[in-house]
C-alpha positions, 0 to 999 in steps of 0.5 A: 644659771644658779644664784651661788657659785660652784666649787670648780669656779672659786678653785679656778680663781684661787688657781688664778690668783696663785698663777699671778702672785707666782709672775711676780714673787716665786718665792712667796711663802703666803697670800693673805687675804682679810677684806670681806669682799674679796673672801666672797670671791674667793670663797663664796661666804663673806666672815670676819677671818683669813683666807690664805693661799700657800706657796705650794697652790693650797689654801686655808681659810681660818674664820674667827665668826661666823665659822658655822656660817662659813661652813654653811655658805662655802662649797670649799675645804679646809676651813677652819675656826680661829680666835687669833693669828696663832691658830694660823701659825700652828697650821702654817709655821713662820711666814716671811715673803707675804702678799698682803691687801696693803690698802686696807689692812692697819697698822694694828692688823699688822702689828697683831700679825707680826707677833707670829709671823716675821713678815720681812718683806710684804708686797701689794696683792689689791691690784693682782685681785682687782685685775683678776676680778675685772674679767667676769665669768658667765656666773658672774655675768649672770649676776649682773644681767639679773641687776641690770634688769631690776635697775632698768624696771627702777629708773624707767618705771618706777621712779617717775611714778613716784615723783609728786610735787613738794616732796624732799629729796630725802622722802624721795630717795626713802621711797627709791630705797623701798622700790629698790628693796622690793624689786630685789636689791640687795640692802647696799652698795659697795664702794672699794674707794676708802670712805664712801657711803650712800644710802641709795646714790646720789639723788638731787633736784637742780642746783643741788645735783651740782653741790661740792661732794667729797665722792670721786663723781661729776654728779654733786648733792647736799644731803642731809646735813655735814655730818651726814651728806648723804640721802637728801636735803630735807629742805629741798622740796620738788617743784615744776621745772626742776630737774631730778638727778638720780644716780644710783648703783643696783646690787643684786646678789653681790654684783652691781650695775650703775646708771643714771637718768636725768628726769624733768618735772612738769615742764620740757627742758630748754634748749641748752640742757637738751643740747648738752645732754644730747652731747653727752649721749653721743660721747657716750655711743661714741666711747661704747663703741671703742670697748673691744678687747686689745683697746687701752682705756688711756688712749679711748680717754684722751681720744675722746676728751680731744675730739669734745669741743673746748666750750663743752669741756668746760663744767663737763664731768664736773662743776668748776673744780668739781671735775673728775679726771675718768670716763668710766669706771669697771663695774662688779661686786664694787661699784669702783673697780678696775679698769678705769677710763682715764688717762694713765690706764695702760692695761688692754681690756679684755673681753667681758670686763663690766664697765659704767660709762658716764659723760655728764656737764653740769649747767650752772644755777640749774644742775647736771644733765648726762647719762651712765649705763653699763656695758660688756666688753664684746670684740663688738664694742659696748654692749649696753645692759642698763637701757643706753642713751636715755634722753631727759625724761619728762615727768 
């Protein structure tokens, strides 16, 4: 399979795209498309610009920088250099009925379209896309295999070897980070929630893998400071019997897979953390198997949390009011996309969709125990591609 995308791919999405603006708007005049992530899929090159897609199915893609770039990387017509929203009107003319990425476009953004365009009534289009992205194609499964195969080698090989006693979470995830370069990685991870950032993933020894966190997660961490909680705490060193906590997500040519695994240092875990660990492993089996086309996430959501035992729901996915109301989460070019495993999610999922699973219980004054791998939606459940039901490593 090859590393880029065919021009007969990206028209299908854009194709795709139109087909669902059109079920909701008829009559829109234009899609208008600014977020970097989303002109990759669309386009195959990722430039500071505009995509925009016409009412009568054809699309334009003005790039600001890099133009030549753009022109270089993307396999599509009708590309065209701008400098400001009037290039666009001069190709284009008024528009009025837009969909438009609501959650990431500014009020300045805007204001700077408005003095071209009237803009009278502008729709949502994130949900549209991120619901067209969730379903990957065999190109894309491709993508995720190659990660999935790195991000194994990572967490099952290398890590271990690369735990040595007195080290600070920050030299260790320095040292994940330059493992993870040289197996392939892709330099970062993308999140589509507002504000999230990592260097590698959330990476803490004990008491601090279960640290308050602003990130939307059930694993917690410290980092390195309050202005920046993030890489590690440089004064939280590694000594026996410590649990190690690394959950890091692995971007191989813009598609990611997300794990976690749990290691032990120097010492067997005791019979609580194994027994809640176990739990969680069997969750997981367990939910994996309900990952069919046709499936609600909502229903697998409150039929699993139903069947867990009212003592192990307590500090499950999450420490005190730490707790996260999801499962999983879809898996792609975000770590965070579409379909999530929560309660309220209606959609059926559809065969192909990339999912990470993470059933995780923190343990207090010692850390959090669990697992995360990835899965694809086959009309056989879950099918795992980052490993699957990992129990402590001991170290």
């Amino acid at each position: 399979m090859p590393e880029t995308v065919t021009k007969q791919e990206l028209l299908q999405r854009i194709e795709n795209l139109y087909k669902a603006a059109k079920i909701i708007n008829k009559d829109f005049d234009a899609i208008l498309i600014i977020d970097k992530v989303n002109h990759y899929y669309f386009t195959a090159t990722m430039q500071d610009g505009l995509f925009l897609l016409k009412n009568d199915g054809s699309y334009v893609y003005f790039v600001r920088k890099s133009f030549e770039r753009a022109k270089l990387e993307s396999p599509l017509d009708n590309i065209f250099p701008m400098t400001s929203y009037k290039d666009v009107f001069s190709k284009t003319g008024n528009i009025k009925q837009v969909f438009l990425e609501t959650n990431i476009v500014t009020l300045n953004t805007l204001d700077r379209m408005k003095k071209y365009f009237a803009l009278e009534n502008i729709l949502p289009v994130e949900n549209v896309i991120l619901k067209l992205r969730a379903v990957k194609s065999q190109f894309e499964l491709s993508q995720i295999y190659s990660s999935a195969e790195r991000h194994k080698k990572l967490m099952d090989i290398e890590i271990p070897s690369l735990l040595k006693e007195g080290m600070s979470e920050a030299e260790l995830t320095s040292k994940i980070y330059t493992k993870m370069i040289e197996l392939g990685y892709q330099g970062l991870s993308r999140f589509s929630r507002f504000h999230a950032e990592f260097v590698a993933g959330q990476i803490a020894f004990s008491e601090n893998s279960i640290f308050p966190t602003s990130f939307d997660g059930p694993g917690g961490m410290k980092g390195a400071h309050p202005a920046a909680p993030v890489l590690g705490d440089r004064n939280r060193f590694l000594k026996k019997g410590d649990l190690v906590f690394v959950d890091i997500g692995f971007g191989y040519n813009g598609y990611h897979t997300d794990r976690t695994q749990v290691y032990m240092y120097k010492s067997l875990p005791g019979k609580e953390l194994v027994a809640a660990h176990k739990t969680c492993m069997e969750i997981q089996k367990k939910t994996a198997s309900m990952f069919k086309p046709g499936a609600i996430p909502g229903e697998i959501y409150n039929k699993i949390i139903s069947d867990i035992p009212a003592d192990f729901l307590k500090n499950f996915m999450g420490m005190g009011k730490e707790q996260v109301k999801f499962l999983g989460h879809g898996v792609g070019l975000h770590i965070d996309e579409y379909p999530v495993i929560a309660k309220g999610f209606d959609a059926p999922l559809e065969e192909n969709m990339v999912i990470a699973l993470e059933p995780k219980k923190a343990i207090e004054n010692i850390g959090m125990v669990g697992v995360e791998d990835t899965y694809i939606v086959t009309k056989d459940g879950g099918r795992c591609i980052t490993g699957g039901e990992k129990e402590i490593m001991v170290v």
